[in-house]
C-alpha positions as CSV (number, residue, x, y, z in Angstrom):
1,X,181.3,142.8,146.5
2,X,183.1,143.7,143.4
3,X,182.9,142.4,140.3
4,X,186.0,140.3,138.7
5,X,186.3,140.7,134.9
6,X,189.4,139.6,133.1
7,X,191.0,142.9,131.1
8,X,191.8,142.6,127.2
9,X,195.4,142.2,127.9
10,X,195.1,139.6,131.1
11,X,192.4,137.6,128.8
12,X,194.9,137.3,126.0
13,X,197.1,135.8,128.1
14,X,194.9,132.8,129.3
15,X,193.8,130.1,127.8
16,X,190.1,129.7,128.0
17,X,190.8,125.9,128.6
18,X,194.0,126.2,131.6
19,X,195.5,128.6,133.1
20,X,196.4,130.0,136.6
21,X,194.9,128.7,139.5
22,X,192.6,131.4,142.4
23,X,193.1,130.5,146.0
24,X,189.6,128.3,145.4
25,X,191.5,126.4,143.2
26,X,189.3,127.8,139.7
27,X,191.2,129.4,136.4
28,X,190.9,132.9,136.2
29,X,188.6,132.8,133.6
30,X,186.1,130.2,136.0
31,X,186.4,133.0,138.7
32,X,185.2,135.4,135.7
33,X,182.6,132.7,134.9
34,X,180.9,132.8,138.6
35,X,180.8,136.4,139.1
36,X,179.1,137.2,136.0
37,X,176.9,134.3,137.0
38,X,175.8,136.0,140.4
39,X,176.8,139.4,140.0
40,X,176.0,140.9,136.2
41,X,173.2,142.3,135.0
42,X,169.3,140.8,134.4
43,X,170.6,139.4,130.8
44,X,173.2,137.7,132.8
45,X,172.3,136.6,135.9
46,X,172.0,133.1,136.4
47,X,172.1,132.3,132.2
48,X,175.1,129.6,132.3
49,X,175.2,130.1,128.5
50,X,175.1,133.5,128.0
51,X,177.7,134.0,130.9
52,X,179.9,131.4,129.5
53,X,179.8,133.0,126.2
54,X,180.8,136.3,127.7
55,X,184.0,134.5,129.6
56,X,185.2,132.0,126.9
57,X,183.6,133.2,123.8
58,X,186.4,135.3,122.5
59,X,189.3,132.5,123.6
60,X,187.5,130.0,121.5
61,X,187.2,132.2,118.4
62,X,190.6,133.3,118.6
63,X,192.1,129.5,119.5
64,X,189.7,127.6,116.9
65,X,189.2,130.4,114.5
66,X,185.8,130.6,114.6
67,X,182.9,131.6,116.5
68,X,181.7,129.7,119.2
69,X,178.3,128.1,118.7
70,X,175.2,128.5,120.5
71,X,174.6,124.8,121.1
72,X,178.2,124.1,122.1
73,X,178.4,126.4,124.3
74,X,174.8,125.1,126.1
75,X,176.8,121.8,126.4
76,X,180.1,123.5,127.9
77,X,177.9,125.9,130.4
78,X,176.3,122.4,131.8
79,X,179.8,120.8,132.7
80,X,180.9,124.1,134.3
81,X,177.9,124.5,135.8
82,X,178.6,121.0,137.7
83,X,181.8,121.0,138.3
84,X,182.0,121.4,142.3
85,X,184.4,124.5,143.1
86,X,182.5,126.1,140.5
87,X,178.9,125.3,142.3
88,X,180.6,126.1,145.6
89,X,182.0,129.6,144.4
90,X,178.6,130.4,142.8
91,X,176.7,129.7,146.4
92,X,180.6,131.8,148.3
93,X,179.3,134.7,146.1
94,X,175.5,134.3,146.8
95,X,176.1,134.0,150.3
96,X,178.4,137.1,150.1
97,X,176.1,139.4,148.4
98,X,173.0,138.1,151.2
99,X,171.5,135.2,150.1
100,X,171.7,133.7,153.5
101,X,169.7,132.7,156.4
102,X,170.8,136.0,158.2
103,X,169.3,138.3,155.4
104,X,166.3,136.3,154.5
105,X,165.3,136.2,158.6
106,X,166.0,140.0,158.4
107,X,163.8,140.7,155.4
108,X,161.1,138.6,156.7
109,X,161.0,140.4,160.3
110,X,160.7,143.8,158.1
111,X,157.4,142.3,156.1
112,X,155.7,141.2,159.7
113,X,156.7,144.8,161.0
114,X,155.6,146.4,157.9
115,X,151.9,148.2,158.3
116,X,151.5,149.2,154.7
117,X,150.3,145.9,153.0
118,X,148.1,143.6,155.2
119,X,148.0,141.2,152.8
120,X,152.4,140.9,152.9
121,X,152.0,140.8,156.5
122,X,149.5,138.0,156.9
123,X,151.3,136.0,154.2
124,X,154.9,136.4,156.1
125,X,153.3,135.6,159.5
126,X,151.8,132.4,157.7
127,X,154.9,131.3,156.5
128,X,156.8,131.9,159.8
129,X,154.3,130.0,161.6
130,X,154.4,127.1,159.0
131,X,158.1,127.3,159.3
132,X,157.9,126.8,163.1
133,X,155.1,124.0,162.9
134,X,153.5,126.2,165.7
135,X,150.4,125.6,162.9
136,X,149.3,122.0,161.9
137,X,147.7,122.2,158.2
138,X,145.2,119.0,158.4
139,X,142.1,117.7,156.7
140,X,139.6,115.5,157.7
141,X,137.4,113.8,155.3
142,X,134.4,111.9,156.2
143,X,133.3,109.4,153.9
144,X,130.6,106.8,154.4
145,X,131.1,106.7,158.3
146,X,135.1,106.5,157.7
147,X,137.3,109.6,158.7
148,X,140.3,110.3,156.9
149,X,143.0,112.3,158.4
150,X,145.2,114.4,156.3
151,X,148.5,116.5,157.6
152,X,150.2,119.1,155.2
């Protein structure tokens, strides 16, 4: 999975508000938006603001003149952050790089395989049971002669 970043001269050429359209129907510069959203590193990853500086900051200085400011660029992450295509990108890419069922099943078989930490395995075979429902979680209270049943 490789990361898409606009170079100098291609991000010149766009306008951080329009410009050409990916086959998931996104600018060039929204494309940028999700992969630094899922894909860049700890600083980025999943910070709408911080990526959305990194992918429009410059267009907006150089189109308004000035810098772009931190509260206005809180307010533009939020609508590109619930814009559809954009959401269904970000959770293309997620998917892609392994957040999926697939993986997760994967990973959890190798922690109730795993000998090392008894404590990880015990917790992993809780949760696939609870996942199953093959264990009912249920309290009974008894108070004054009246039983109260309770079911997680």
């Amino acid at each position: 999975m490789g990361l898409l970043l606009l170079s100098k001269q291609m991000a010149e050429n766009v306008s951080y508000k329009t410009a050409t359209k990916t086959k998931e129907g996104l600018t060039l510069m929204q494309e940028q938006f999700c992969q630094l959203y899922v894909n860049a590193d700890r600083e980025l990853f999943g910070n709408g603001v911080q990526c959305y500086l990194a992918t429009f900051g410059d267009q907006f200085h150089k189109e308004k003149k000035r810098p772009m400011k931190y509260d206005t660029a809180c307010v533009l992450a939020s609508k590109e952050l619930s814009k559809v295509k954009v959401i269904e990108r970000i959770n293309s890419l997620l998917e892609e790089g392994g957040f999926n069922d697939t993986n997760v099943d994967k990973q959890h078989l190798f922690l109730i395989n795993q000998h090392a930490d008894l404590k990880t395995k015990l917790g992993a075979i809780k949760e696939y049971n609870a996942v199953k429902k093959r264990v009912e979680n249920k309290l009974t209270l008894d108070i004054q002669g009246v039983t109260i049943k309770i079911r997680d």
